[in-house]
Every structure is written in structure tokens, then in C-alpha cells.
BALO-587571 format. One record per residue: y, x, z of N, C-alpha, C in turn. Coordinates in steps of 0.05 Angstrom, whole numbers, plus 5000, padded with zeros to 4 digits. Layout:
// residues N
YXZYXZYXZ/...
END
This chain:
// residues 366
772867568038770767398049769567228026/766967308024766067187997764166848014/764466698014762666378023760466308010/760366317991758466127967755266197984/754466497996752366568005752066278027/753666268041752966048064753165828058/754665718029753965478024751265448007/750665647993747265677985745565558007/746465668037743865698051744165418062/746365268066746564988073745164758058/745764798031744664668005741064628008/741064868016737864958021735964718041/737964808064737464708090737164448090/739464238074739863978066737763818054/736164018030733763988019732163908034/731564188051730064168065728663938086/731263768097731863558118732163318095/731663328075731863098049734663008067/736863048071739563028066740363008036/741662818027742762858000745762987989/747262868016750362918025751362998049/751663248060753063258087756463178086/756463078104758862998108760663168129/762763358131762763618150765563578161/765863528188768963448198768963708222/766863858221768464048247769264208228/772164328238773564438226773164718231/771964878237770465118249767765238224/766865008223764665018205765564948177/768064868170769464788143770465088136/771965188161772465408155771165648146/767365568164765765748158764565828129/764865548126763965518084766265628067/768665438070770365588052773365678063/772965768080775966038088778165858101/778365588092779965398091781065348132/782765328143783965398167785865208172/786065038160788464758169786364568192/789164418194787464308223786363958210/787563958186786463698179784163668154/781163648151780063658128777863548131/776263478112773363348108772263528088/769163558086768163748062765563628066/764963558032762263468024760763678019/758363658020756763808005753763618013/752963777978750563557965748263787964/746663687965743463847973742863987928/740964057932741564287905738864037893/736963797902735463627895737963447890/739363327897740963057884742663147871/743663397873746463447844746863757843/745563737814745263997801747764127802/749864007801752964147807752564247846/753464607843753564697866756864727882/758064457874760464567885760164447910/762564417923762764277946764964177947/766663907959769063787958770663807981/772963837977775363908004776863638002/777263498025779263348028781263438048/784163428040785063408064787963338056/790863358079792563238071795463448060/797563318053799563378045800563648044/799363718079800663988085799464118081/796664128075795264318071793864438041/794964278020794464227992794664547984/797564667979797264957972795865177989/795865078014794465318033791465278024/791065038020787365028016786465197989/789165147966789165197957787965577948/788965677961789965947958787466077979/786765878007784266008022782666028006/780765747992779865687981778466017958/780566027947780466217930780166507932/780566537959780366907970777866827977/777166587983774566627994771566557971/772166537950770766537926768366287928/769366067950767665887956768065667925/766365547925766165407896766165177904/769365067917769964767928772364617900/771564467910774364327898776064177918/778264107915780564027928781863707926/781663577937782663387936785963277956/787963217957789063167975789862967984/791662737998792362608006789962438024/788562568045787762388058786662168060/785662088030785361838023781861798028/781261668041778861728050776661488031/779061258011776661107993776761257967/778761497961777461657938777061867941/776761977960774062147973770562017973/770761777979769061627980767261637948/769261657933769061457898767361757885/767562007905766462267893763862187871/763362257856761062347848758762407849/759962597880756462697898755262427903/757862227905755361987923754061797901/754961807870754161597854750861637846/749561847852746561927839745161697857/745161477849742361327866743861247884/742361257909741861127939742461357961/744561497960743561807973743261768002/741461978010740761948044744462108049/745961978064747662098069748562178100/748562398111749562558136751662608139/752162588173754862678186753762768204/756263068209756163208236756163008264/754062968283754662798301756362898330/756263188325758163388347761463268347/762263328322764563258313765563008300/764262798297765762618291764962348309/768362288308768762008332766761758327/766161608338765461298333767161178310/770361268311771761138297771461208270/771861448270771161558239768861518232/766561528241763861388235764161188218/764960978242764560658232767460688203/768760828203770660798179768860918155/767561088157765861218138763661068130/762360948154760260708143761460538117/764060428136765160168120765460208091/767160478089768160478069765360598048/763560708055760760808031759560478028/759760348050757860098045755560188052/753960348059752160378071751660578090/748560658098748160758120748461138125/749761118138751061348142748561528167/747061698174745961878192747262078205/746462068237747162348248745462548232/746762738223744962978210743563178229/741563238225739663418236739863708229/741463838213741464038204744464098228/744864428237746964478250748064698238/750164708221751564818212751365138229/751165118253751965278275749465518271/746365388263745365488271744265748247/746765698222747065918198748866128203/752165998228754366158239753066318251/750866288278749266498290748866778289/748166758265748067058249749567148232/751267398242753667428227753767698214/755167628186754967858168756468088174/757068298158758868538163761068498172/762868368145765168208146765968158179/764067998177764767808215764767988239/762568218237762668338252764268558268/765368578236768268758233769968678249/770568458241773068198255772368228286/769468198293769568168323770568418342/768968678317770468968331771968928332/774668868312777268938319777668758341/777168528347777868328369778068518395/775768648397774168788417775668918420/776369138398778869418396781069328403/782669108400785069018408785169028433/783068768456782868828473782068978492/781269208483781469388509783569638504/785269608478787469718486789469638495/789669298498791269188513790969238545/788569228554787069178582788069568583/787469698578787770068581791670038582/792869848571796469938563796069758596/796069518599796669488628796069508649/793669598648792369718673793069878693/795270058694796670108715798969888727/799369738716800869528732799569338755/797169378760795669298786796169428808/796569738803798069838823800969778838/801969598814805669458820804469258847/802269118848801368898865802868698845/802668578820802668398809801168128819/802767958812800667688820798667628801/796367418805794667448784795167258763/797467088763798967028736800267178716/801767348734803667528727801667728706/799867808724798468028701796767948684/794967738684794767498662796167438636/798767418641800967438623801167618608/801467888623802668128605799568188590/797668128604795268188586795168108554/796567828568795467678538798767798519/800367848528802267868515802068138496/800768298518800268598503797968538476/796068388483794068358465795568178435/797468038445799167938413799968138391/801568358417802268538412802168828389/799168748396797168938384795368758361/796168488358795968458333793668198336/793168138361791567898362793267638351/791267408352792967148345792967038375/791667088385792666998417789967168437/789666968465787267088473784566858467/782067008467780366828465780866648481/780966628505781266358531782366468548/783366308567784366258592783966528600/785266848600785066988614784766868651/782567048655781467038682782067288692/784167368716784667548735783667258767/782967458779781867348802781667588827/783067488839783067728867782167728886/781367928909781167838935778067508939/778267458949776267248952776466998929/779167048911778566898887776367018869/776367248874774267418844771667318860/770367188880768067008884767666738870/769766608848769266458837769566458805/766066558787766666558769768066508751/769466288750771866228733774466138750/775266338758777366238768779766268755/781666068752784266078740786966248755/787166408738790366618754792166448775/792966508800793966438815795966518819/798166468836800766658849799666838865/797166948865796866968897796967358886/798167478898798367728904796967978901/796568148886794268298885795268468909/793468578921794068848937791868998949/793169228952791169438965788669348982/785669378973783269338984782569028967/783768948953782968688928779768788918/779168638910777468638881779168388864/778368568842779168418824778168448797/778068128791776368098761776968028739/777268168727778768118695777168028678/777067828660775567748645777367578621/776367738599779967668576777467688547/779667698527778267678499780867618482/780667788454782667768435782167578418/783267408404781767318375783967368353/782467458338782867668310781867528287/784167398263782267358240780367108242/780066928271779666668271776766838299/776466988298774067178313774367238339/772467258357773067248381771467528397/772867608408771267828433772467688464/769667808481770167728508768867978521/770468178540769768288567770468188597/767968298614769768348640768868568646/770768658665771368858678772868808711/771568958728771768928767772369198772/774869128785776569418797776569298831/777069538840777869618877780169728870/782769518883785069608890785369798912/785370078906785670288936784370508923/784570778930782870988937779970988942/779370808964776970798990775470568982/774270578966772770258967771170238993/770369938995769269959007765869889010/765069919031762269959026760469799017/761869449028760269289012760469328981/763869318973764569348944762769548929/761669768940760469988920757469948922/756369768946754069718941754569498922/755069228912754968988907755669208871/757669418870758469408846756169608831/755469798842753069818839751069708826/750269488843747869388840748469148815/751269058806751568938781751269118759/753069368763752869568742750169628729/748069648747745669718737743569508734/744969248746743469098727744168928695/747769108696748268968663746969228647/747369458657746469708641743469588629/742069458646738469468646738569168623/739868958626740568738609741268828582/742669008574743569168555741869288534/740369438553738169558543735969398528/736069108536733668918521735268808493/737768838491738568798477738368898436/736368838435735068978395733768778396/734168818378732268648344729468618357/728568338363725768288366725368168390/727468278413726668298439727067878441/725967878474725867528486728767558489/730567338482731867228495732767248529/729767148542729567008568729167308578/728567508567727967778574730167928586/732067888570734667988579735767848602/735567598611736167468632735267498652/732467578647730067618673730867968683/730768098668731168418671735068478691/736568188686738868258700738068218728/736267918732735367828750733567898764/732568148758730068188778731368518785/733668598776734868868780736668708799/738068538811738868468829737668378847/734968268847732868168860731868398874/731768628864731268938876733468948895/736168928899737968948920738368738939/735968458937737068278946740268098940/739768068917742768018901742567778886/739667748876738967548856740467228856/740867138887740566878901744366878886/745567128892748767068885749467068854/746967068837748766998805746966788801/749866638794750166338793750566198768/750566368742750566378717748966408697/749266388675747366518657747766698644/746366898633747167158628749167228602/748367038587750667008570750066948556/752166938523752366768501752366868477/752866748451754066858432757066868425/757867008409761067038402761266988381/761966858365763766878335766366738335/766566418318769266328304768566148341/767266138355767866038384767266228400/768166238427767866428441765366328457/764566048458760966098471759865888439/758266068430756065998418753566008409/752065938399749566108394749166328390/746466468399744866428414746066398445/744266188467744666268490743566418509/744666578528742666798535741266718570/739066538573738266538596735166468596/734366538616731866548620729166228601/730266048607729165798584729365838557/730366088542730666148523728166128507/726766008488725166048464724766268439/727566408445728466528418727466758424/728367008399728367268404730467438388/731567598398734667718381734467748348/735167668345735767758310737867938288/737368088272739668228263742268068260/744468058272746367968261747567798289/745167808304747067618330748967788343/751167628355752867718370752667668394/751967708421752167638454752867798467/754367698488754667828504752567858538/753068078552750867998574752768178598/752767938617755067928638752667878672/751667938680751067898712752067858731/753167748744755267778777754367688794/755967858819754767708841756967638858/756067448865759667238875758567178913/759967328929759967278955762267088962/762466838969764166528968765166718998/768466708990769966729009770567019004/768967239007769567439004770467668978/768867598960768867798929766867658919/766467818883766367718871766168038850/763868068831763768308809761568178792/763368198767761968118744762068408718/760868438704760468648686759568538656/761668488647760768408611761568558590/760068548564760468768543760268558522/760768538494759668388476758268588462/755968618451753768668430753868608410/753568708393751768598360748868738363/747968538347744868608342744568748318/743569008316742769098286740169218276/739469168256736669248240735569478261/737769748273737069938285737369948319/737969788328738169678351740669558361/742669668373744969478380747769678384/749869498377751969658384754669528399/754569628423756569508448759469498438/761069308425763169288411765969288430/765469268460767469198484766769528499/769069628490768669988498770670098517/771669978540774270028559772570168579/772370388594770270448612770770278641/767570248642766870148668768570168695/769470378701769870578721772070348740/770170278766771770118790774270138799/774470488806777170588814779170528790/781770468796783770448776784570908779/784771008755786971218749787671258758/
END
């Protein structure tokens, strides 16, 4: 993982916002610059107008001195290291002696407390920054994308190894569990979130949390999981009919999601609206009278979080770009009765797109 490219483009951006000093406490975005993965750190960085030096500064504490050390360095980021926590010679840096500097903080991530400690201790005025780190993560390189395949590849060979155990009538804890256990298994660092199994008239509530409650013959049921790999995240779902015989509502309702994530999918390249892909899920359910039951938005982006930029719904401004990652999910949730959702994650590429969540569709279980 080479950094220095995304701390270029920050430097840039800083200029740009006459920022002189960002001040960077989410630790997501510390990691995004330089590789660095401890849970305790601060990182300066100075705009390429107030200090001709392009490094950037790491603070952080005791435990993390050799590990910063050693990330730091696979990741070819051009930081320096400081340790012990000491936040008035962090302060005493260098970056801040040129003048009067306009100086920024992340306002996402940092407390009132740390604020007003950061005020105190510069002696002067400190700004929410206007620049969003997030909105350079957005678009993700090879490297990243790699990471998200494998996330992707992990999980649906975990989801394919347990998938006949729905037939045991597992509870939807129970199979929750072995999901995520199989997905360690196979080499994840855990699951992206809260595996979602939902059964029977639970799979009518988009997020519903695993229950004791019973799977069995004539269920629907909604799986919705994700591996994270390498700090990277993938997210699918997938809606099965417990039985032989579905039934008739189940194959109309699953149907009519199927072909409206297929048609969502399809808007998915380089160029296309945003709001395009939202509207095309929504008016392919709107064709079956379906529209009124998704209660969501069509979806998000994936990287070092599992929802991030871009977002995918109709108020959208944007338009896809090489390098985004989203996913695009439709459902339609009948309260009390069922519940079918259909999600894939995407990358966006120069040549159109490639569906990175590859477990087949297919309702019937094997």
C-alpha cells in the first residue's frame, strides 16, 4: 500500500480551502493516509502553501510506537512519529510555527473536549474544517478494490459452506453465528456488522436483529452479512423459501425484487445519475405495484466503513465515477408477513462495472 498519492491530494485540497494545518483524529482516515491501525493517534498535515516540507506528523501513545512504526513504513507514507501522547509537544510541531496558521479539525470526529483542549493548548483559534477526508476515500484504487473482492470472496464462501444448515431449522441466532464463524474461518477479521438472518414475518423488518425464533419449513428468510478483510468491507443479501413449494405471494414479491435489483444494476457505469439507479429500482416495482413497500434507500458505498460515500437515492446530485464502490439492494417488506431484499456490492470501472458479491441468487435452497 503505497499513501503519499492521498496525502498529495489532501495537501492539495487544504490549499485549496486556505487550511494551513489539518488536524485528523478519525482514526479511519489516519489509517487512510498512512496504513497506521492503532486505536489511539492524532496526524497533522500542512497544506503544500505554508510548509514546503511534505511530511505529515503521527502522534500517538506507548503501545503503539513500534507498530506505527513498521505500518508507517510498508505503507511508504512520508509521516513522522512522535509518541507519548503528549499533546503540548505535539503542539510545539513546526507545522504550526510559520506565522499565524489558519488551523483545522475534523468536526465529525472530535469531542468538545478535545476541541477546547486543542484550542487551549495552540492559544488560538482552532476551525471546523471544510475539507472531508471521506470525500478522497470515495474513490478507491486497485489495491482497495482487491481487498473488497476478497471481503466479497470470503463471504459467499462462507454463506455457500452453511447454507444447508437452514434445512437443520436452525434458529436465527444460531445460524448468524456459524455464518460469522465460518467467515473467520476463511480468513476474515470478523463480519462487517451485525449479521442479519430474519425469518418468517421477521424478514419484514429491514434490519432486524437474529432472534431465537426458529426457522422452518414455508419461512422466508433474509440474510444479509459482509466479511471485513484487510480493514475492507463487503456487504450482500440474499432471500431464500424454506420448502420445495414456494409460495405464490413469495415468487411474485421475489420476482418483482429480482428484477428490479437486476434493472438497478444495470445503471450502474461510469457517468450514469446517482438518483437514476434509485428511480429505475423504484419504478420496476412501481410496475408490480410494489413501490409503496421499499422503505429504504437503494444503497451506499463500501470501503474502510461499511456505509459510506457515495449515497445511493433518488436526492442524489452526483453521478458514478471510476473507482466508486456501492452497493444496490431494493426490498419489499410486507409488516407482519415477509420481507425480500436483493443486494450485490459493485465497483465502478473506466469499462463499466463489476458485481464483486457472486453467491447465486437462486430462492430455493439445494
Amino acid at each position: 500500500m503505497k499513501t503519499n498519492h492521498r496525502i498529495a491530494q489532501l495537501r492539495q485540497l487544504l490549499d485549496d480551502h486556505k487550511i494551513d494545518v489539518l488536524i485528523i483524529t478519525n482514526l479511519l482516515n489516519i489509517r487512510y493516509l498512512t496504513g497506521f491501525t492503532g486505536s489511539a493517534g492524532t496526524l497533522l498535515i500542512a497544506s503544500p502553501s505554508h510548509s514546503s516540507d511534505d511530511f505529515g506528523l503521527l502522534c500517538t501513545d506507548g503501545r503503539y510506537g513500534e507498530q506505527a512504526e513498521l505500518q508507517i513504513r510498508e505503507s511508504g507514507a512520508n509521516v513522522q512519529i512522535t509518541v507519548g501522547n503528549n499533546q503540548k509537544q505535539f503542539a510545539s510541531s513546526k507545522l504550526f510555527s510559520n506565522g499565524s496558521p489558519c488551523i483545522a479539525i475534523e468536526p465529525d470526529s472530535t469531542s468538545m473536549t478535545l476541541f477546547n483542549t486543542w484550542t487551549k493548548i495552540m492559544e488560538r483559534t482552532i476551525a471546523p474544517s471544510d475539507v472531508k477526508i471521506e470525500t478522497i476515500r470515495q474513490f478507491k484504487d486497485e489495491e482497495e478494490i482487491a481487498a473488497i473482492r476478497t471481503a466479497c470472496h470470503i463471504a459467499d464462501e462462507a454463506l455457500t459452506a452453511v447454507l444447508p444448515r437452514l434445512s437443520d431449522e436452525p434458529t436465527e441466532s444460531e445460524f448468524a453465528a456459524e455464518l460469522e464463524f465460518q467467515m473467520r474461518i476463511l480468513g476474515a477479521q470478523g463480519p462487517s456488522f451485525e449479521t442479519i438472518v430474519a425469518s418468517g414475518p421477521n424478514s419484514a423488518m429491514p434490519h432486524a436483529r437474529p432472534t431465537n425464533r426458529r426457522m422452518t419449513e414455508g419461512d422466508t428468510v433474509v440474510i444479509d452479512f459482509g466479511a471485513l478483510w484487510n480493514g475492507y468491507h463487503s456487504d450482500c443479501t440474499r432471500t431464500y423459501f424454506l420448502g420445495s413449494s414456494p409460495t405464490e405471494q413469495f415468487k411474485g414479491i421475489y420476482g418483482a425484487v429480482e428484477n428490479a435489483q437486476k434493472a438497478g444494476v444495470s445503471k450502474t457505469v461510469q457517468g450514469e445519475q446517482i438518483s437514476a439507479v434509485d428511480r429505475t429500482c423504484r419504478n420496476s416495482l412501481a410496475a408490480n405495484n410494489l413501490a409503496e413497500f421499499f422503505t429504504h434507500s437503494t444503497g451506499h458505498g463500501v470501503g474502510l466503513e461499511i456505509h459510506e460515500l457515495p449515497w445511493v437515492h433518488g436526492d442524489s446530485m452526483s453521478s458514478l465515477k471510476n473507482g466508486d464502490v456501492v452497493t444496490v439492494e431494493p426490498g419489499v417488506y410486507i409488516a407482519g408477513e415477509l420481507g425480500v431484499r436483493i443486494e450485490d456490492t459493485i465497483a465502478i470501472t473506466e469499462s463499466g462495472s463489476e458485481i464483486l458479491t457472486r453467491i447465486a441468487k437462486s430462492p430455493v435452497l439445494p
